[in-house]
C-alpha positions in Angstrom: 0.0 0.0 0.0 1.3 3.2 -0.9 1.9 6.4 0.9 -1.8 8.1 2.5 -2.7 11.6 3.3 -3.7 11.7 6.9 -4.8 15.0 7.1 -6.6 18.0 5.5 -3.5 19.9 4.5 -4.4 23.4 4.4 -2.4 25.3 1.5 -1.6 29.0 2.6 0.3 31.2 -0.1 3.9 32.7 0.2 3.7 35.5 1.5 5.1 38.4 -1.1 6.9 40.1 1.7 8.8 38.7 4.4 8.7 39.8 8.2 12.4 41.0 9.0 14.0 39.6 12.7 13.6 41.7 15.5 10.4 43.8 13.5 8.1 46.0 15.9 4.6 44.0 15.9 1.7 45.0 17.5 -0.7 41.9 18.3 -4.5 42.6 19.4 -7.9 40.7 19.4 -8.6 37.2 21.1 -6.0 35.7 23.2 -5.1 33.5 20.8 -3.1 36.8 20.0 -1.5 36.5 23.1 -0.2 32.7 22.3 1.1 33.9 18.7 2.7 37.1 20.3 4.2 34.9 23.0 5.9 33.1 20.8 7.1 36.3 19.1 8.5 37.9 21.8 10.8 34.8 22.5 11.9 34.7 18.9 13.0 38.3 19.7 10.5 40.2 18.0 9.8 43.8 19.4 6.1 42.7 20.2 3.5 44.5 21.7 0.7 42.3 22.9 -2.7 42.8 23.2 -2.3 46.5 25.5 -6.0 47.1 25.6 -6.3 43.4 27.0 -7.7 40.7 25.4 -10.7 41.8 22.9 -13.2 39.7 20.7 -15.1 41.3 18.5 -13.9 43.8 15.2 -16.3 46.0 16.7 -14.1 46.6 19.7 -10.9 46.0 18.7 -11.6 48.6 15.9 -12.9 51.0 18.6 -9.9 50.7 20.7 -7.6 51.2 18.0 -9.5 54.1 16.5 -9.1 55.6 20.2 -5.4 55.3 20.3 -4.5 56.7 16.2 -6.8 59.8 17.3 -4.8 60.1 21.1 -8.6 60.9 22.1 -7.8 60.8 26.3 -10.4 59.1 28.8 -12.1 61.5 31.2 -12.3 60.5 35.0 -16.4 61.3 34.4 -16.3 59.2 30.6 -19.3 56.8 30.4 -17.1 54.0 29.5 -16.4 53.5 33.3 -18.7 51.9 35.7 -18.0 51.2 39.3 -19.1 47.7 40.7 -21.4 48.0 43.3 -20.9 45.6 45.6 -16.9 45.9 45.9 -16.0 49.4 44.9 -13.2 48.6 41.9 -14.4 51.2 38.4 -14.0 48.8 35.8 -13.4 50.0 31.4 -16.1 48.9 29.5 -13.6 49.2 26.7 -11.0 47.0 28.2 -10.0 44.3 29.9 -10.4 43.3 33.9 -6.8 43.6 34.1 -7.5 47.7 34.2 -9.6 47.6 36.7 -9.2 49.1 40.3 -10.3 50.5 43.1 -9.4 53.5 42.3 -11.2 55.5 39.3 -8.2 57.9 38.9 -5.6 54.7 38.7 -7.8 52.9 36.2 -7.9 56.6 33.7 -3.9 56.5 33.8 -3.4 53.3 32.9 -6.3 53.6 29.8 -4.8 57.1 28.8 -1.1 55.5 29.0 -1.9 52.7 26.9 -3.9 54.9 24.3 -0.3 56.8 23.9 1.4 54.0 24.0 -0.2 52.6 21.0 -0.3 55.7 19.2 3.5 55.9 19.6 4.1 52.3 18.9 2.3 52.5 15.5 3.9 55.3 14.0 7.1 53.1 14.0 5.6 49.9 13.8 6.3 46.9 11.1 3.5 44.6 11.5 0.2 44.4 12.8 -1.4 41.0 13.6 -5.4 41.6 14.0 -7.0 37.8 15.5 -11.0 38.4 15.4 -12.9 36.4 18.3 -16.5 36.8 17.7 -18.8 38.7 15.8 -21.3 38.4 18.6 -21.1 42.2 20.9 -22.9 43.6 23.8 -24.6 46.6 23.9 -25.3 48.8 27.5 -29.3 49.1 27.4 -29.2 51.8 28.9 -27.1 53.7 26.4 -26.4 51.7 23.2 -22.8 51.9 24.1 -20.8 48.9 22.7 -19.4 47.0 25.4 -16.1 45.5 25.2 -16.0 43.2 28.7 -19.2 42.9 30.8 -16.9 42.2 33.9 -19.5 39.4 34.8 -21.9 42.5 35.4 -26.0 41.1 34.7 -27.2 39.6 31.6 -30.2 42.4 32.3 -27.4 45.2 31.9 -27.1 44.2 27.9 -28.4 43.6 24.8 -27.0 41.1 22.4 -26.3 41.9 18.6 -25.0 39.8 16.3 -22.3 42.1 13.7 -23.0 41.0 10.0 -20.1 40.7 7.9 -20.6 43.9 5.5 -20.8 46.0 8.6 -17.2 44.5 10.2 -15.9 45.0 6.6 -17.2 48.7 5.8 -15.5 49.7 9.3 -12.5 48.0 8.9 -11.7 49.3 5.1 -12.3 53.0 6.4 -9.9 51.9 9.6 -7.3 50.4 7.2 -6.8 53.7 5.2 -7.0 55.7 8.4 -3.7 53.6 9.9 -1.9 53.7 6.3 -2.5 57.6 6.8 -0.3 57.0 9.9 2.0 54.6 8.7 2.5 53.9 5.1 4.4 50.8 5.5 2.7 49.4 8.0 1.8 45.8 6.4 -1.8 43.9 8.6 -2.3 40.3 8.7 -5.5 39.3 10.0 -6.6 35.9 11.4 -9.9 34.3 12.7 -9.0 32.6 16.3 -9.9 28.9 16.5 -10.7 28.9 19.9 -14.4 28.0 20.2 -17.0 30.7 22.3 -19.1 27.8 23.9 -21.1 31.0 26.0 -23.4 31.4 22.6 -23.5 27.4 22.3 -21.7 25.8 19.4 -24.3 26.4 16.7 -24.0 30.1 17.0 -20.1 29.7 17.9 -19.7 28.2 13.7 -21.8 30.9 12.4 -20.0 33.6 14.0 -16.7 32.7 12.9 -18.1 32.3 9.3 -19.1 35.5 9.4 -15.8 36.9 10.8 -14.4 34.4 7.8 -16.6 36.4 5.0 -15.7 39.7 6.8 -11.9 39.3 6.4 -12.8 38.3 2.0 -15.1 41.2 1.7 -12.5 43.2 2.5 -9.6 41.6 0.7 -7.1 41.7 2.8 -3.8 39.4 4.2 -5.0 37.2 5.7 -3.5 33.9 8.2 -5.4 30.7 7.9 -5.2 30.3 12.0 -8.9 28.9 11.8 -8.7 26.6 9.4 -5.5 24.7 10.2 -6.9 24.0 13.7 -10.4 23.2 12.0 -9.1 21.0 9.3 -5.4 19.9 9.9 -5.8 19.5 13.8 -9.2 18.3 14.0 -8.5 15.8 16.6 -9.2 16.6 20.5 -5.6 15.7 21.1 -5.0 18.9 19.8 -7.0 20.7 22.2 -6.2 21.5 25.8 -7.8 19.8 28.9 -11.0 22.2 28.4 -11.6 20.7 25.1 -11.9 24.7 23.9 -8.5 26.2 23.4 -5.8 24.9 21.1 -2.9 22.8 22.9 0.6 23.8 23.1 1.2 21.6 20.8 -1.5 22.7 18.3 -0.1 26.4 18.7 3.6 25.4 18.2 2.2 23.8 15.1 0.0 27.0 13.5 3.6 28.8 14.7 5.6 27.0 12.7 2.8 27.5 9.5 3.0 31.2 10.3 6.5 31.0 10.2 6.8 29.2 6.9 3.9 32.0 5.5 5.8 35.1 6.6 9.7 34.6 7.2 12.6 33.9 5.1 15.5 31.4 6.4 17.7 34.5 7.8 14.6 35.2 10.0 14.1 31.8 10.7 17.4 31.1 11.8 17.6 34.5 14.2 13.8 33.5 15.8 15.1 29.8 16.3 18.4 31.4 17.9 16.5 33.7 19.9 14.0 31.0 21.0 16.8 29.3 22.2 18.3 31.8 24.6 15.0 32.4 26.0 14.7 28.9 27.0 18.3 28.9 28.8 17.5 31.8 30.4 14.2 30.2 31.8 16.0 27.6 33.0 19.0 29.2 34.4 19.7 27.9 37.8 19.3 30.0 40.9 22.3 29.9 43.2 22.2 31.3 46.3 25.3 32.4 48.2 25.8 32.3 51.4 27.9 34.5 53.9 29.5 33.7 57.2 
């Protein structure tokens, strides 16, 4: 019997221009950006990783970066902060529970630092890697405000929308020629995360990522077949981790070294393995402890 195909092998095209060793990306959407920009960062990439905290939906992640290329500061009296009741901490509704704190003045800096701090980092930036989540959002009744993180406030506080794929598209192409005005040669790679949203149920989870999948060919643009190698190459659990939703660490290496193949040339290649390397010995440099008499 003769050699058999295993596996769906999904065919991604060379990429006609190659990331360069040590480029200046800027990661944002699902955290499935922060696995990819992990890996970055040890391949000694300057890599700036999901600074608004992890986000979902274009809607959001659109929002936030629209925030940050017009340096538009947060207000301590903005209605994108709320204060939990019960505990006291002001929580974004723009960003993730990491911002939060006690203190509404503490929570402003940090937002307004970040918003410079991606302002600044685009200007110079090489890369940047979008990884839609959902194209399910949440809505403030009370206002219409889009929601970002619902910091486990009550179902009764929102309404549930469901984005259609012309709408992610028209605000992303008008998004895409506002960034190019603030960085000609910044190149965007967008990918659809294959980690499942099971909160919907699974039904609604499949036809959310095919919109976010129809989004991404409305508008024609680079585009990282992240989905579809977990989907179609990796289709067995073993691939998953113990919560049968998120890719393993083996999955992950895997789409890594797909990306890798996609986007670099064998001088990158060679200076990410290299770097990879060092990180590892560093992690794993022995603590000795000296002691005096």
């Amino acid at each position: 019997m003769g050699w058999m195909e295993w596996m769906t092998r999904i065919d991604i095209p060379q990429s006609e221009w190659k990331m360069k060793a040590g480029a200046k990306v800027l990661l944002v959407g699902s955290c499935f950006a922060d696995e990819i920009g992990a890996k970055m960062v040890r391949g000694g990439f300057d890599a700036l990783i999901n600074p608004f905290g992890t986000l979902y939906n274009p809607a959001s992640i659109a929002a936030s970066l629209l925030r940050s290329i017009s340096e538009r500061a947060y207000a301590a009296n903005s209605i994108e902060l709320v204060q939990e009741v019960a505990d006291g901490i002001w929580h974004s509704w723009m960003h993730h529970s990491s911002f939060s704190s006690a203190d509404r003045d503490v929570l402003v800096e940090r937002m307004n630092a970040t918003v410079q701090q991606v302002a600044n980092f685009l200007r110079g930036a090489d890369v940047l890697i979008i990884t839609f989540g959902t194209a399910i959002i949440y809505r403030l009744k009370e206002t219409g405000m889009l929601v970002a993180n619902c910091h486990k406030q009550p179902d009764s506080l929102f309404v549930r929308e469901r984005l259609s794929a012309y709408d992610i598209a028209d605000q992303w192409k008008m998004l895409l020629q506002l960034l190019e005005g603030v960085n000609p040669q910044l190149k965007v790679i967008f990918t659809v995360s294959p980690i499942r949203h099971k909160r919907d149920g699974y039904h609604v989870n499949q036809v959310s990522k095919g919109i976010l999948l129809q989004a991404v060919d409305e508008m024609g643009v680079e585009y990282f077949p992240s989905y579809e190698i977990m989907m179609d190459e990796l289709r067995d659990y073993r691939f998953y981790a113990d919560d049968m939703i998120h890719p393993s660490g083996q999955a992950v290496e895997y789409i890594w070294q797909r990306f890798q193949d996609t986007y670099f040339d064998n001088k990158t290649k060679d200076a990410v393995a290299k770097a990879t390397k060092e990180w590892a010995r560093q992690q794993h440099r022995p603590i000795i402890k000296h002691v005096y008499d």
